[in-house]
Backbone bond lengths (Angstrom), bond angles and torsions (degrees), N, CA, C in turn:
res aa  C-N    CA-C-N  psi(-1)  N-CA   C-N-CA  omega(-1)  CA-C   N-CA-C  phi
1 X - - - 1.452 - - 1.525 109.19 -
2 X 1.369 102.37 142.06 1.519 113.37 177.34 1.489 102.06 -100.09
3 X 2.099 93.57 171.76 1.642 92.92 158.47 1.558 103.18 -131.07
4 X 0.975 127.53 22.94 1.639 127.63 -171.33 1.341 118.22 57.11
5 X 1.876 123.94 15.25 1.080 84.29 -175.79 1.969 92.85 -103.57
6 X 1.252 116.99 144.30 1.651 111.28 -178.56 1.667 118.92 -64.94
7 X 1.113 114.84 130.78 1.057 132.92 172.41 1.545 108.96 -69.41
8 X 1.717 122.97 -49.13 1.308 108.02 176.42 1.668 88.55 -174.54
9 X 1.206 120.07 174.88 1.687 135.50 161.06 1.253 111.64 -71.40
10 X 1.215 124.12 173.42 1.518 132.23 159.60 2.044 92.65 -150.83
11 X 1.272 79.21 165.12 1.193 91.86 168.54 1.514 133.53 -118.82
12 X 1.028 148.95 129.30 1.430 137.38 -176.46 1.186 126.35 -74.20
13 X 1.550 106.63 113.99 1.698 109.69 -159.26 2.049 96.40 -90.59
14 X 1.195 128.01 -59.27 1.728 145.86 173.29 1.590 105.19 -110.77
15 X 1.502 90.90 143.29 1.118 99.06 148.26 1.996 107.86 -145.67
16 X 1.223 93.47 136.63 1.390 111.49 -167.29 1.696 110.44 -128.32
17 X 1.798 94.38 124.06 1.343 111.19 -175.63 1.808 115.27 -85.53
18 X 1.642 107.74 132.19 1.163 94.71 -177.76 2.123 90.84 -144.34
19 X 1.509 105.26 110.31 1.394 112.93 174.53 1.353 97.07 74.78
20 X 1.196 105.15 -125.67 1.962 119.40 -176.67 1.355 101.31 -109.28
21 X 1.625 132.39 31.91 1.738 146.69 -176.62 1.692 104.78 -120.35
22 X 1.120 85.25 145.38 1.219 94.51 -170.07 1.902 96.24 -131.33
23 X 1.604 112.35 100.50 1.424 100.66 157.85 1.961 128.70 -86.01
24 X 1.543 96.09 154.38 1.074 78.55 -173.46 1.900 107.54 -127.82
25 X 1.029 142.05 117.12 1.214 153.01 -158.90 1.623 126.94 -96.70
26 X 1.925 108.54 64.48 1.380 108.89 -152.77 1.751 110.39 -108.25
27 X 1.293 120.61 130.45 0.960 137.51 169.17 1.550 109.34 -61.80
28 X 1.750 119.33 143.47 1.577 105.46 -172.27 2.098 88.60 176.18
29 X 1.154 91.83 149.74 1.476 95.13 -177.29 1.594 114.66 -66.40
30 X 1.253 101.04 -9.23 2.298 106.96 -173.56 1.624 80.12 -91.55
31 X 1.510 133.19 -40.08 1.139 108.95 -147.35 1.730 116.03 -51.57
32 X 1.225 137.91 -1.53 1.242 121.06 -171.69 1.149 97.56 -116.30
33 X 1.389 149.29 13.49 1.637 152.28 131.32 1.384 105.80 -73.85
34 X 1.059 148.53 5.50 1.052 122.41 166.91 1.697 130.65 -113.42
35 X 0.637 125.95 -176.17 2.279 121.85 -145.61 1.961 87.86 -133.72
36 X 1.361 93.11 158.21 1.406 109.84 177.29 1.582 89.59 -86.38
37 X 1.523 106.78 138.05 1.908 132.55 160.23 1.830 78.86 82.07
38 X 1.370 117.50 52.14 1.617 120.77 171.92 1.883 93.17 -107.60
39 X 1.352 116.64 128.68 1.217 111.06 170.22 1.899 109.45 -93.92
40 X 1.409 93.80 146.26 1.392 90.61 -177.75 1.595 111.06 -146.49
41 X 1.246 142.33 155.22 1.183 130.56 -178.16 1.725 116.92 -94.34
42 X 1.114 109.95 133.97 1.586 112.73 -172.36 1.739 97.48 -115.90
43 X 1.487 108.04 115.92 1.508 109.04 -176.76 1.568 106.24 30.65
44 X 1.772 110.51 56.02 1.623 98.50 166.59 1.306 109.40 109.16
45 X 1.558 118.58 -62.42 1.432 138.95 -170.97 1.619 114.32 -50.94
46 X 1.040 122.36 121.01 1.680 101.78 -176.14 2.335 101.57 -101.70
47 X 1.622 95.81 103.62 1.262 102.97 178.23 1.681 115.01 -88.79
48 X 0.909 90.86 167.52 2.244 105.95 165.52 1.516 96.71 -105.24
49 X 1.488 99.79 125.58 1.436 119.83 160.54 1.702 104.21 -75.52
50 X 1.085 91.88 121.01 1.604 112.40 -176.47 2.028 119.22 -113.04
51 X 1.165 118.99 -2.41 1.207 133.67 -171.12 1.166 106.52 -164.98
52 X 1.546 112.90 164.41 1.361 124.93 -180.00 1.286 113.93 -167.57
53 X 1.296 106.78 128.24 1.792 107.61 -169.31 1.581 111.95 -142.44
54 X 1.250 120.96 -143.17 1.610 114.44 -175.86 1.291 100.39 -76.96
55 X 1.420 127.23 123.16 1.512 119.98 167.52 1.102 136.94 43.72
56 X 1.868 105.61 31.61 1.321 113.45 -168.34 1.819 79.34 -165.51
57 X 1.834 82.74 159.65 1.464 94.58 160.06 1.545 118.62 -170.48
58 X 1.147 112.25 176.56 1.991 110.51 -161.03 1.154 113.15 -115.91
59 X 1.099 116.55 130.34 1.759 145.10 153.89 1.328 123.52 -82.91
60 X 1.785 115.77 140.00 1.610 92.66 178.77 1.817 85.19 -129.64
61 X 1.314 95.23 136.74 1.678 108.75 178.25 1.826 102.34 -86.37
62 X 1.236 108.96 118.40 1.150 85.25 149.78 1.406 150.83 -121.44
63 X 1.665 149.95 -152.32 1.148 116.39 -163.20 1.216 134.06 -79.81
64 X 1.141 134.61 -39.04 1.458 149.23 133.57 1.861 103.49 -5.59
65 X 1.730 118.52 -55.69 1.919 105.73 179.18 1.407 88.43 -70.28
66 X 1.717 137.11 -54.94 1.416 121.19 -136.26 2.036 94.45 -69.60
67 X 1.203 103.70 -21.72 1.837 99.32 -178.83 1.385 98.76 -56.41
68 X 1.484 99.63 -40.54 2.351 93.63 -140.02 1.479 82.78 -106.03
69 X 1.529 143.02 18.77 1.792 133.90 162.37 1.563 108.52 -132.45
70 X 1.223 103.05 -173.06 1.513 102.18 165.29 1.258 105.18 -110.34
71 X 0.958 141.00 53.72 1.898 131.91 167.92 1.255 94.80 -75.30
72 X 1.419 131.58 -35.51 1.347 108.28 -164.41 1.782 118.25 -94.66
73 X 1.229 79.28 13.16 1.896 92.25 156.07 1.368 126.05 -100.16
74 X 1.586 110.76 6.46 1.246 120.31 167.08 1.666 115.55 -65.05
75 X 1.003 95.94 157.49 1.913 101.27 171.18 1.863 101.86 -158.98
76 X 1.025 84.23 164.46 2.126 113.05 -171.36 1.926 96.25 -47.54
77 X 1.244 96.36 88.11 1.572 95.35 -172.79 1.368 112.56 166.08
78 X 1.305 101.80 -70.14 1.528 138.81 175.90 1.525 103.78 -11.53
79 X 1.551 115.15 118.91 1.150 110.16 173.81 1.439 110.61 -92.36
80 X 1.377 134.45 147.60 1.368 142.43 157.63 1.722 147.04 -126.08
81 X 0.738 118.56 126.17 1.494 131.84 -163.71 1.709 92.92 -55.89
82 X 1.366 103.11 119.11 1.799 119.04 164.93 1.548 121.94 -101.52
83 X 1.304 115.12 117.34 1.688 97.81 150.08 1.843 104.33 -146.75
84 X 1.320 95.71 161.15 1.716 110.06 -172.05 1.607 84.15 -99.23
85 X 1.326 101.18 152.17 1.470 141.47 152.59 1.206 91.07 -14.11
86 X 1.907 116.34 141.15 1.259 111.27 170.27 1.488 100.92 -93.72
87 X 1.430 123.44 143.51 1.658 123.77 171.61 1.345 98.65 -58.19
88 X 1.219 123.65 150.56 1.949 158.46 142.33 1.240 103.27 -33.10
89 X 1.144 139.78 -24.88 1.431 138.72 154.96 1.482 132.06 -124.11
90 X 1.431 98.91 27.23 1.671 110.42 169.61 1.939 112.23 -84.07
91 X 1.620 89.59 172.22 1.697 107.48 174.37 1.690 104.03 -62.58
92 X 1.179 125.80 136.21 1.403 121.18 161.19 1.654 98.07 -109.41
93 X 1.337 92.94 108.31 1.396 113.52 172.07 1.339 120.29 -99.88
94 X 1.437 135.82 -18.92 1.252 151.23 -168.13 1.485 104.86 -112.75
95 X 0.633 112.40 -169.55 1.630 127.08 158.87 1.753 131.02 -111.85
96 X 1.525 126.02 130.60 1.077 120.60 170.63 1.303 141.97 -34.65
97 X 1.899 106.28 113.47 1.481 123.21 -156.85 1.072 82.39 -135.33
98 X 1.622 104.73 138.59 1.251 119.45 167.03 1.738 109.17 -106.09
99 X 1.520 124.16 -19.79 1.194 95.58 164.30 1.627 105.01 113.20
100 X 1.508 111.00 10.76 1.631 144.82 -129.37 1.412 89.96 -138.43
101 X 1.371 131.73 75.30 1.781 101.25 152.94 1.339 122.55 -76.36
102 X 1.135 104.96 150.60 1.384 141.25 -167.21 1.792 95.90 -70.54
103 X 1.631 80.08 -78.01 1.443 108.67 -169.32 1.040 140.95 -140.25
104 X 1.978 172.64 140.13 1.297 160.91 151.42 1.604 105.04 -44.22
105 X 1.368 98.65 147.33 1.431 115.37 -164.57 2.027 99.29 -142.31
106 X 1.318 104.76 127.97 1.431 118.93 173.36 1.445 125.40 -118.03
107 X 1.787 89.01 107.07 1.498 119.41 -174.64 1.501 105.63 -56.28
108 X 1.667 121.70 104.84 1.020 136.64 -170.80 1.945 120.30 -88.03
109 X 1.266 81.26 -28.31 1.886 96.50 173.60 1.507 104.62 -149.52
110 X 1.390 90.76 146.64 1.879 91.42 169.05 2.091 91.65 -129.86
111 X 1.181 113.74 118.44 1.800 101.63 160.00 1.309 90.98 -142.42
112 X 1.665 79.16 145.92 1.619 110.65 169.17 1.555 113.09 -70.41
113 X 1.274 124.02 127.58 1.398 109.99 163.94 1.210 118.69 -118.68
114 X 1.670 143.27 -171.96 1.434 130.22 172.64 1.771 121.69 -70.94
115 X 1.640 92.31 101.84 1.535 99.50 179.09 1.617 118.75 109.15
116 X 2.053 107.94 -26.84 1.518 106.88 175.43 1.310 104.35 -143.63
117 X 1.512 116.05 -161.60 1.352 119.76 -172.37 1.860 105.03 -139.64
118 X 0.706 107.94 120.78 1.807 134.63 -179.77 1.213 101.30 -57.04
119 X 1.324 157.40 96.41 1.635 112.76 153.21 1.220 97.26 -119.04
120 X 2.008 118.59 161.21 1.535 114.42 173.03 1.806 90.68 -133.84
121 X 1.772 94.33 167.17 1.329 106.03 -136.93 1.400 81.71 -137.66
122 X 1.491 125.86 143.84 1.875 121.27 148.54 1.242 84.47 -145.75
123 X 1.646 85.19 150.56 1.508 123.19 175.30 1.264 101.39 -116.72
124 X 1.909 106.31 -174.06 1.169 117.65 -164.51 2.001 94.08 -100.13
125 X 1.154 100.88 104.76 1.666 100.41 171.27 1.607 129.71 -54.53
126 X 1.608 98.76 -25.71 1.814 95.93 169.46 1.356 125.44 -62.73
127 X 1.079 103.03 -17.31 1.906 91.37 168.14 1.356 127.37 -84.57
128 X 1.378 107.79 3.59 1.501 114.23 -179.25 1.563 143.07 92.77
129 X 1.616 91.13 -16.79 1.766 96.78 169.63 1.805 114.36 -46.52
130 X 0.987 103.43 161.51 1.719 103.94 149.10 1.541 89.84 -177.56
131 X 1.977 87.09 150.42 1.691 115.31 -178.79 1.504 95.95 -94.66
132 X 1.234 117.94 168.11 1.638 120.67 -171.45 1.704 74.47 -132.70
133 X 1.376 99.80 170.90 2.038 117.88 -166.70 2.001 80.06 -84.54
134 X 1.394 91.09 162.02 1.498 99.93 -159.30 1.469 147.38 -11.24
135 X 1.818 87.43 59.31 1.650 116.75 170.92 1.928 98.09 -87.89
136 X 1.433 99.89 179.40 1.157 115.49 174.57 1.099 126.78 -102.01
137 X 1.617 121.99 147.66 1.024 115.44 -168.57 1.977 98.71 -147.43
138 X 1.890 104.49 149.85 1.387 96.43 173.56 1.542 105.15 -120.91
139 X 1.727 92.79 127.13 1.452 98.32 167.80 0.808 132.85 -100.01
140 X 1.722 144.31 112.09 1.673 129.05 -171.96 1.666 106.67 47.34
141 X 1.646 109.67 46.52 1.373 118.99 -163.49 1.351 144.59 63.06
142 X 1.664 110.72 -6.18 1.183 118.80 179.23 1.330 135.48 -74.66
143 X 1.513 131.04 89.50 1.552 104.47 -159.54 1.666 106.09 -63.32
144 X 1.269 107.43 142.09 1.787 122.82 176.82 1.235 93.13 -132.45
145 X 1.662 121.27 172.35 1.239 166.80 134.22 1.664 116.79 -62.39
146 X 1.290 115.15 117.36 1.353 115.14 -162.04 1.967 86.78 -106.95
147 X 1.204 90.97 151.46 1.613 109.08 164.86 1.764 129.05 -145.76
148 X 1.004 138.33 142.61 1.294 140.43 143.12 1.822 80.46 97.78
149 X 1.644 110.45 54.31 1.591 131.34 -177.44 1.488 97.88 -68.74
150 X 1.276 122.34 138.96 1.223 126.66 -165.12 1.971 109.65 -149.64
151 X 1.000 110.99 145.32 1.710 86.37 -179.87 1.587 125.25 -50.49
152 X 1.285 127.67 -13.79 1.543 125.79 179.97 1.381 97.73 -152.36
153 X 1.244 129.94 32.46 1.091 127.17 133.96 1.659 134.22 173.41
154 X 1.426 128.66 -173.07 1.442 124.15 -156.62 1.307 109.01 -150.47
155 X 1.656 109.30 177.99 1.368 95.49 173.47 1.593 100.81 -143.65
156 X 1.439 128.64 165.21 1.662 142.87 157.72 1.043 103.60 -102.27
157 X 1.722 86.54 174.23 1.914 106.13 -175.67 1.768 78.34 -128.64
158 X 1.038 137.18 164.41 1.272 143.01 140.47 1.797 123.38 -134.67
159 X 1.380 89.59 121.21 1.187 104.79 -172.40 1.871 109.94 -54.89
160 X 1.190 120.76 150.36 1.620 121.67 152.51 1.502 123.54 -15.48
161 X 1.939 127.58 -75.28 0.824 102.66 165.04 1.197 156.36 -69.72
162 X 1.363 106.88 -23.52 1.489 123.62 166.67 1.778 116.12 -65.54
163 X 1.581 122.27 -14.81 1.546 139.45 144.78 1.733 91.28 -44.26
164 X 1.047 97.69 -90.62 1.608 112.59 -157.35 1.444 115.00 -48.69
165 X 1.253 129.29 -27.70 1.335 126.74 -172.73 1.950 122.55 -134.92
166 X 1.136 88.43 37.44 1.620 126.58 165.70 1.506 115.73 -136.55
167 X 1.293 83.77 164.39 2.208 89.31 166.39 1.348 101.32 -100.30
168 X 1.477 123.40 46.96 1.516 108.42 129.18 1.472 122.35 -79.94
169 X 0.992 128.09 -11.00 1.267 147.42 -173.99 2.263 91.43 -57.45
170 X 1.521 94.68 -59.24 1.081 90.97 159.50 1.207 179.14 5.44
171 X 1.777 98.90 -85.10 1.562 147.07 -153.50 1.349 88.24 -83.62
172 X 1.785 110.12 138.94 1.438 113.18 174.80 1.771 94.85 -128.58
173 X 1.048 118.41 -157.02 1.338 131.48 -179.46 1.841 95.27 -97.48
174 X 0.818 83.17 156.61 1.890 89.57 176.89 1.837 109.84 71.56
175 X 1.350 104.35 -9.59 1.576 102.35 162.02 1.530 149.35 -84.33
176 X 1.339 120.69 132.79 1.591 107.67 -162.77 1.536 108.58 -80.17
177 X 1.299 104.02 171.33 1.305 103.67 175.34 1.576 128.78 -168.55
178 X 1.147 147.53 110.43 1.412 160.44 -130.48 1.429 84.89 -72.07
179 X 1.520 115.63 140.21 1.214 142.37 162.63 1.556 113.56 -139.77
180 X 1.408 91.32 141.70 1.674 117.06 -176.45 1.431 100.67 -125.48
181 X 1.440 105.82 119.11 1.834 95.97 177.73 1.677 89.12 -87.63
182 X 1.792 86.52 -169.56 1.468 98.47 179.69 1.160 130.00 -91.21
183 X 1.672 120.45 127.37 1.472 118.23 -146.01 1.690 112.70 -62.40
184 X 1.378 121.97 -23.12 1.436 129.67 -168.58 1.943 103.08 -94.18
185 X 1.495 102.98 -15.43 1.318 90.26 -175.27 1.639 98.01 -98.12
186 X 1.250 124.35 -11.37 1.558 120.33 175.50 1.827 100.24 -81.17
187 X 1.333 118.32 -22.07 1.131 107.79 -174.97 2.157 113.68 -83.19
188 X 1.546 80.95 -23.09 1.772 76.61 -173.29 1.779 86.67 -90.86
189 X 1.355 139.41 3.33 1.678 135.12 158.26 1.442 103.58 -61.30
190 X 1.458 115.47 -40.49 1.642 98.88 -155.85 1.617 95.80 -110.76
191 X 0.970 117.96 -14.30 1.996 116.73 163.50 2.101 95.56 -62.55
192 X 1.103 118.69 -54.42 1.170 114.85 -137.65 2.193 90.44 -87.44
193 X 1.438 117.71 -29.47 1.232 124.63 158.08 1.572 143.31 -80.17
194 X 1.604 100.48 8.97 1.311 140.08 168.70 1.784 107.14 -39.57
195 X 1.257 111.29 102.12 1.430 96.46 166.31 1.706 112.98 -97.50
């Protein structure tokens, strides 16, 4: 289990095709704490560390995540949002992520305002998610605060540091982006749509 809040970026050093797998070979300041069969979240995604090398280490996507995220719009560059497993006796500062996208999400506005950054987002409403007005939401792993909730879509505020030390720093308009709704509010969706 995650909590969205990022531990740090990495960057994507390879990516190497194998069948319908996709490894991915990212450099990142955790990479040398972390253990082979270590789960970790990649923009959201909760992968298995499968390799380990100088200051870097490998993930393999496979086809079933690269359909339902965007990893496979990554390329040799690509920055991405990291965090490890929260410990059994850590702070829960975020909110409960399992590490599970849902779904891709299209960043509809990005503005700067004095001090933060705006962006709004719609998804595809036929699959059934929905955000409620200041419920939670994970973006490319980030837990946020959703506002101005709408049937297919929402918006954030992002503060300065969470600008600076994420790939919102990034994020333009016309970009996708992994979303995880909230695990207790999809559960009281499908109790309460129960036939």
């Amino acid at each position: 289990m995650f909590t969205g809040i990022i531990e740090t970026t990495g960057k994507v050093l390879k990516i190497e095709k194998e069948g319908t797998n996709l490894h991915f070979t990212i450099s990142s300041q955790i990479s040398t704490e972390l253990k082979i069969d270590q789960s970790v979240a990649h923009n959201g995604v909760c992968l298995t560390v499968v390799a380990l090398g100088d200051n870097c280490h490998t993930v393999t996507a496979v086809e079933e995540t690269l359909k339902k995220t965007t990893l496979g719009q990554l390329t040799e560059g690509s920055v991405v949002n990291l965090e490890r497993c929260m410990p059994a006796n850590g702070r829960f500062d975020g909110h409960i992520v399992q590490g599970h996208v849902d779904q891709t999400a299209k960043c509809v506005n990005k503005e700067t305002l004095d001090g933060s950054w705006l962006f709004d987002f719609e998804y595809d409403d036929a699959i059934g998610n929905i955000t409620v007005e200041k419920g939670s939401i994970c973006i490319d792993g980030v837990s946020l605060t959703c506002f101005k909730s709408g049937k297919n879509n929402f918006s954030v505020t992002i503060i300065p540091y969470t600008y600076e030390h994420t790939g919102f720093q990034h994020l333009e308009s016309g970009d996708e982006v992994n979303l995880e709704f909230d695990i207790i509010g999809k559960y009281v969706s499908k109790l309460l749509n129960k036939n």
